[in-house]
N, C-alpha and C positions, 0 to 999 in steps of 0.2 A: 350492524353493530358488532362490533368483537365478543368473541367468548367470553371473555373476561368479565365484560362488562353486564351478561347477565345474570351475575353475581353479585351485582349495586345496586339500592334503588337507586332508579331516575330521580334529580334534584327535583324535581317538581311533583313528584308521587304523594307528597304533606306525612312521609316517614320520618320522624324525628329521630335520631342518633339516641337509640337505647334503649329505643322505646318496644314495650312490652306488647305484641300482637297476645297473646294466647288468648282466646275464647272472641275471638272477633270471626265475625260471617265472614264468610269468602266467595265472590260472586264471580264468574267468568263472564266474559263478553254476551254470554248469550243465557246468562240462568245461573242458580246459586250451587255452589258447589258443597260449601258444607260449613267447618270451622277449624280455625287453627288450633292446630294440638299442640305445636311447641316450632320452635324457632331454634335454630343453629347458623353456624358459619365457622367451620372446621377450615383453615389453611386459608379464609377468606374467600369459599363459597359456599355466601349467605344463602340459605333455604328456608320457607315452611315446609313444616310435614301438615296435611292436613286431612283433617279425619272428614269423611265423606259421608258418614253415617251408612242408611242406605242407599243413598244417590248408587252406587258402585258397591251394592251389597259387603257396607262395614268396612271396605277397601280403604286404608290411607294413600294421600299421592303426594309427591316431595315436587313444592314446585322454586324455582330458582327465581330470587327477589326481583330479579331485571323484567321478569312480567305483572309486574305488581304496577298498577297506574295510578290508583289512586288507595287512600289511607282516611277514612274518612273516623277519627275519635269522638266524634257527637253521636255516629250512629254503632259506632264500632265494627266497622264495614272495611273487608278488604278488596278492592276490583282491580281485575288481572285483567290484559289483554287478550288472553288467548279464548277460545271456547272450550265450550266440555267436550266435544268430543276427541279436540286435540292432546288437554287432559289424561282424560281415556287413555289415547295411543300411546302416552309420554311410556319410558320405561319405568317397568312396574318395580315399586316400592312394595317390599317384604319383610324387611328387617332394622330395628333401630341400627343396629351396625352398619347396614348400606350409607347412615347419613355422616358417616365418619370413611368411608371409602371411595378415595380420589377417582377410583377410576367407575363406579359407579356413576357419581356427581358429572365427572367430564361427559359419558354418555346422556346424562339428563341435559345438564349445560350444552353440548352439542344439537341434542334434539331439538329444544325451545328455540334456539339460536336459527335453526335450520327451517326455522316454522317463520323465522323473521318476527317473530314476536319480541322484539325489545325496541 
């Protein structure tokens, strides 16, 4: 899949256009990752930030919406393709300003991309 496009959800992810993530769980392929802290899309690349708690000792991780598979609003659940440990590996999120910084984003965006997770 193109860079670009893991910056969309997938039509079939049940993401509704506008719709409010914030305080929904966040599960990876293989275990729960944490909860959405907030939602962005600066220049049209859409991301969670997502606060991990202690999974990742209070770490947040910015993940790009093309790994998001499913959207589940009965149980308030968000499931991502990728696993935690790839998670983990993605480049590390530090600062709110990173999610307003293109060339931050394109490194994430490339990372996920390069993991074939869209």
């Amino acid at each position: 899949m193109a860079v670009d496009r893991i910056w969309s959800y997938a039509p079939d992810s049940g993401y509704a256009e506008g719709q409010d993530l914030t305080g929904f769980a966040v599960a990876a392929a293989d275990g729960t990752l944490g909860r959405v802290d907030r939602q962005a899309g600066p220049g049209g690349m859409r991301h969670l930030v997502v606060d991990t708690g202690v999974w990742l000792f209070g770490r947040s991780v910015l993940v790009p919406v093309g790994v998001v598979t499913a959207v589940d609003t009965r149980s308030r659940k968000v499931t991502l393709s990728c696993t935690q440990a790839e998670v983990k590996a993605a480049p590390r999120f530090q600062t709110d300003s990173e999610t307003r910084d293109p060339a931050y984003l394109t490194a994430v965006g490339d990372y996920y991309d390069s993991h074939g997770r869209t």
